[in-house]
N, C-alpha and C positions, 0 to 999 in steps of 0.2 A: 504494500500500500504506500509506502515512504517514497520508494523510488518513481512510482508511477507521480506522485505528486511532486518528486523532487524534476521529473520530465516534463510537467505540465507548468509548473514554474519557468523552468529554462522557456520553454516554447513561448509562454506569454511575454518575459524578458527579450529574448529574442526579436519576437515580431515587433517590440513596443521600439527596440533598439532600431531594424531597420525603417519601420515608420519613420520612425523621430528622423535618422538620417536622407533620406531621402526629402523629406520635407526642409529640412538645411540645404540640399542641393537645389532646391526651387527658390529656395529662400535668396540664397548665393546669384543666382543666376540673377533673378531680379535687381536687385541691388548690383549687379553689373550692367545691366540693363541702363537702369539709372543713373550709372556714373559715366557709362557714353554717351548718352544720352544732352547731360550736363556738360559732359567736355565737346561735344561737337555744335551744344548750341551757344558757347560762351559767348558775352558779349565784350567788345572791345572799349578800350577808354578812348579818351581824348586825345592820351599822346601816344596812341599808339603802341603800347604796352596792352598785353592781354590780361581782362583780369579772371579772378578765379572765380568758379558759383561755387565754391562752401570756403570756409571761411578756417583754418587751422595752422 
């Protein structure tokens, strides 16, 4: 009985783990999305300097 539950533990750890990661890799994605996004639409200043859209 111990081991069966100690399998059904693993399986739900398991699946909860690649959930979890695979949702990080959309996540990822996106937020690359938006940093080209931002870097291809930057706007230029006055003297011709580019400036940045975030601010670090």
């Amino acid at each position: 009985m111990v081991p069966l539950l100690l399998v059904l533990l693993l399986a739900v750890v398991l699946f909860g783990a690649g959930f979890a990661l695979k949702m990080l890799w959309w996540i990822a994605l996106a937020v690359l999305v938006v940093w080209l996004l931002g870097f291809l639409m930057r706007s230029t200043t006055a003297h011709g300097a580019r400036s940045r859209w975030y601010r670090w």
